[in-house]
N, C-alpha and C positions, 0 to 999 in steps of 0.2 A: 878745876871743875869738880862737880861732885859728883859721885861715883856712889850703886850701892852694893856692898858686898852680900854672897849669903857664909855665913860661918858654922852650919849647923847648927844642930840643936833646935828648930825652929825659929833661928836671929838671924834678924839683915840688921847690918849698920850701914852707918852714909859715911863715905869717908873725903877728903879734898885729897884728888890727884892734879898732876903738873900732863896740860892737853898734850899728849904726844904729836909727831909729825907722824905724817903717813911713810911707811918702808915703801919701796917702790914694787908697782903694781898692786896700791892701798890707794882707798881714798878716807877723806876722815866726814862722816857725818854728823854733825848737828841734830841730834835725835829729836825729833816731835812728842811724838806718842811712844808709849810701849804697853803693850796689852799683856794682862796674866792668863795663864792659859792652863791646862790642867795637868799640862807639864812642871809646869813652874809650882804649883802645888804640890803635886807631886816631890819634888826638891825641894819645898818649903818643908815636905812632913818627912824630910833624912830617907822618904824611898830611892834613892839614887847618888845616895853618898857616895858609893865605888867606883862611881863614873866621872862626878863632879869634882873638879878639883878643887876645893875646900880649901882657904877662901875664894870667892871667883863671885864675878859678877854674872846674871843668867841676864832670859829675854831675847825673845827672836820674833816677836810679832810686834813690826814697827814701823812707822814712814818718817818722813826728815830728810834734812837740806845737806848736800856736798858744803861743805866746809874749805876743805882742802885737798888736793889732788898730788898723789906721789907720780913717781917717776915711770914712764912708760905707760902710762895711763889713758887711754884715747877715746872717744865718745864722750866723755864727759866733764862736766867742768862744774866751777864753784856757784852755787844758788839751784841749780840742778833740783827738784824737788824726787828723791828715789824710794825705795824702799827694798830690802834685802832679800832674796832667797836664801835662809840659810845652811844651805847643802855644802859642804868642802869634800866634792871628789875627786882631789888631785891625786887619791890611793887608787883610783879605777884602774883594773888590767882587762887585759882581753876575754877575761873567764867570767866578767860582766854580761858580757856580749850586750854593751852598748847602755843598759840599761843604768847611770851612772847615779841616778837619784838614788837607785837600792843598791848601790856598787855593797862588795865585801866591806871595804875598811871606809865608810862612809864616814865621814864626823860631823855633829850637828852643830851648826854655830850657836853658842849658847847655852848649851849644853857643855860640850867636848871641847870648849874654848869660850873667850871673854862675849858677853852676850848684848844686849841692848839698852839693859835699865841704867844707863848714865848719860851723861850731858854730852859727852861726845863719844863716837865711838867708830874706831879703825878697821877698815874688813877689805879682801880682796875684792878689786871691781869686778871679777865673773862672776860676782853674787848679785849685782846690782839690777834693778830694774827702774826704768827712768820713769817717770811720771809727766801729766802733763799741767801743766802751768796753773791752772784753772781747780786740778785734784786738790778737794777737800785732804788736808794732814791725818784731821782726826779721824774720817772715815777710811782716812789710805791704812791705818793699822790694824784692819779688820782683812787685809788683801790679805795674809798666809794663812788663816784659817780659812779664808773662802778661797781660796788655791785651793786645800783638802777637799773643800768638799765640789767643788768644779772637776778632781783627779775622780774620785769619788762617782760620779754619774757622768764622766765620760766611758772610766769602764765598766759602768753597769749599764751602759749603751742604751738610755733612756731615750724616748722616741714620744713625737705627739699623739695623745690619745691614749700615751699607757697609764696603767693605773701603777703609782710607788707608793709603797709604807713603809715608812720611816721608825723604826725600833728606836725611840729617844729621843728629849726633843730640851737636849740641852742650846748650847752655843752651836756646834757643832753639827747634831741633829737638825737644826734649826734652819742653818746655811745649805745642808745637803737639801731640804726641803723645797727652800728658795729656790737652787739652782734647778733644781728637777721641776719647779714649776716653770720656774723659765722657760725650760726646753720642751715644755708642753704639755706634762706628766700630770693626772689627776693624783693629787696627792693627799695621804692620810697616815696621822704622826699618831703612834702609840707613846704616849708617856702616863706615868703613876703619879707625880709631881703636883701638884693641885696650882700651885704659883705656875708652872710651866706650860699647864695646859689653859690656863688662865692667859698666859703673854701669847700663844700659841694661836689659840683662837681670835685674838686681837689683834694676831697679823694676817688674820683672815682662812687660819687653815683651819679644814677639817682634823678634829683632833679625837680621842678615844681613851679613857682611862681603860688598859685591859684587868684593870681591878673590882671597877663598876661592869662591862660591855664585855662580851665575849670578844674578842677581836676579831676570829677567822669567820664566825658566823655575822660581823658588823660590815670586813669586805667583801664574803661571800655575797650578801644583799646588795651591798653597793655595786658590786659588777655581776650581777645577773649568773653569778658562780664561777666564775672566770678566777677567781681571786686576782692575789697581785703578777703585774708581769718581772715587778723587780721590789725587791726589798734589803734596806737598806740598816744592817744591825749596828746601833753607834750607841748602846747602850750599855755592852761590856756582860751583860749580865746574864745568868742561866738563864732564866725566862724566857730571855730574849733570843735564845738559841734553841729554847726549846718550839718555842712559836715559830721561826721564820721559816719551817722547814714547810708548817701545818699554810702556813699564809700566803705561799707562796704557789701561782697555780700551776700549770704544764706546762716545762720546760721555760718556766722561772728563772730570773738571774738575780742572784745572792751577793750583794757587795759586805763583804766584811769592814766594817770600819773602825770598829774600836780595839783596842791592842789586849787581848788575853796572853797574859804572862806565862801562863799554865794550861797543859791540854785540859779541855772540858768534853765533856758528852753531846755529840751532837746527831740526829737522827741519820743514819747515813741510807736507811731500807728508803727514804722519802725520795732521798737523790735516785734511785733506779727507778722508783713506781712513777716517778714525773718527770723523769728525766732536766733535773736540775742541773744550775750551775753554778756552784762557787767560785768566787771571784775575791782574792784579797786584796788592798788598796793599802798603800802605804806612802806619804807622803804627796809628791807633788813632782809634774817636768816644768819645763819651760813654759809649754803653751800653755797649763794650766792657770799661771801666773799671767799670760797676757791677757786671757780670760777673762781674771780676776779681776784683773786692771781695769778693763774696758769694764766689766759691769759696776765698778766703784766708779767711775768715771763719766757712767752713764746716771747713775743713781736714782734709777728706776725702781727700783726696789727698798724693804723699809730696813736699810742697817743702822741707820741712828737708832731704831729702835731696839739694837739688841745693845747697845753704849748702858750698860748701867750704871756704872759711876766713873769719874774721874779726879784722880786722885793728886797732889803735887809726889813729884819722886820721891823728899824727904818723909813723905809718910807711908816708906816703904813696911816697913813691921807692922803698922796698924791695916794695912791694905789685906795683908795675907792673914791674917788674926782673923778680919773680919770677915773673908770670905770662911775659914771654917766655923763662924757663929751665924753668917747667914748662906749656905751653898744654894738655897736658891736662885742670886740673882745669874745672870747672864757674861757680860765681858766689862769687865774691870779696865780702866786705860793708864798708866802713868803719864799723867804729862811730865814728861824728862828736863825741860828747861824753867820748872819750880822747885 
């Protein structure tokens, strides 16, 4: 089978491995898709060499067929169409209390072990999530990032009628969007991005460059002064932290969603004078993922339209090349069995 490794430096190779069998309590999947994600970028540009074991395959956002079935294995079987949670918290202790997604010694699959971008690939079956017969492959590889952002506006407890703005309006940004219009949310996406707010608008949402438009004076007007009841920062960036505190009205809830490596400055006088509330989101549970399922399932919504390219596996190197010559586009797919 073919296999691709990342070896630092900015190189992935493709290499021929011999398909292993499943260890027991493993199933072996026949990988469909695998999406890049800004993780995987991330480990393309050596930020996470200390983690990654070098050589190592990555990739955790993917759908595809049971293959083979180890021992002790039950619920599932071979043709199965799944797709992976890739959370390993067999480290959870009691000082979790329960919470096992964000356990202490959490390992990502994919990251912290062998990942997705190959032709087969072997994972515990409590990672699996079963699909149903009929699930689009290629749109099932958009389920882990649309988990996040499903985790994402469950805990920022969005509700019909409320107003959300959205801080970014990446992949990411984009899905948070979506699912909060689902749930009933008027929603309004701050991006800089001219190509983003361009796809943005095209998938029908109110969008706002805060470079052209004041932002807080664009939703004070839109909600009669009310500003937002929830906003959602997925843009990483100062700005973005300096606005969501200004855009946010009384007794606002604040979902943090992009990962700051490093403390930043952020208005804390705003949280007492409105009685705000910060909410950090990390990851995904169970039900987010059935969520997930069922709206990829329902496919009511436009995720073909975030697919912007798909690529054969073996043109892994030029895949990751091109996303840092065009960062524009949206989600990248490997199809795994090219």
């Amino acid at each position: 089978m073919k296999a691709t490794i990342y070896e630092g430096n900015k190189t992935f190779s493709v290499v021929d491995k011999e398909i292993a069998a499943p260890k027991e309590g493993e199933v072996r999947i026949k990988v469909a898709y695998s999406g890049v994600c800004g993780t995987d970028v991330h480990i393309y540009h050596g930020m996470m060499d200390k983690r990654v074991s070098i050589p190592e395959t990555i990739g955790h956002e993917m759908s595809g067929v049971i293959d083979a079935v180890g021992g002790g294995v039950t619920g599932y079987g071979e043709g199965d169409k799944v797709v992976v949670r890739p959370l390993d918290d067999r480290g959870a202790k009691p000082s979790d209390k329960g919470f096992n997604h964000i356990c202490q010694d959490l390992k990502f699959i994919g990251i912290d072990s062998p990942g997705s971008m190959q032709q087969y690939w072997n994972v515990p079956a409590f990672t699996l999530h079963k699909l149903k017969s009929e699930t689009d492959l290629k749109l099932a590889a958009l389920i882990e990032p649309l988990s996040v952002a499903v985790h994402d506006v469950r805990l920022g407890e969005v509700k019909p009628g409320e107003t959300a703005v959205v801080l970014g309006g990446g992949p990411i940004g984009l899905l948070v969007a979506m699912v909060a219009k689902e749930a009933g949310a008027e929603v309004i996406i701050s991006e800089v991005n001219p190509v983003r707010i361009a796809k943005a608008k095209d998938l029908g949402f109110d969008v706002v460059s805060p470079v052209e438009t004041d932002l807080v004076q664009y939703v004070t007007e839109k909600t009669e002064g009310r500003l937002a009841d929830v906003v959602f920062e997925v843009a990483g960036v100062q700005p973005a932290l300096d606005v969501m505190t200004e855009v946010a009205g009384i007794r606002g809830r604040i979902v943090v969603v992009a990962i700051h490596g490093e403390p930043k400055p952020v208005n804390l006088f705003k949280f007492f004078w409105k009685e705000l509330k910060l909410i950090g989101a990390r990851v995904y549970e169970k039900e987010d993922y059935d969520k997930a399922i069922q709206l990829i399932t329902d496919n009511n919504l436009p995720f073909e339209d975030l697919i912007t390219d798909v690529q054969p596996l073996t043109n892994i190197q030029q895949v990751f090349e091109n996303i840092d010559k065009n960062p524009d586009g949206l989600k990248v797919l490997m199809d795994c069995q090219q």
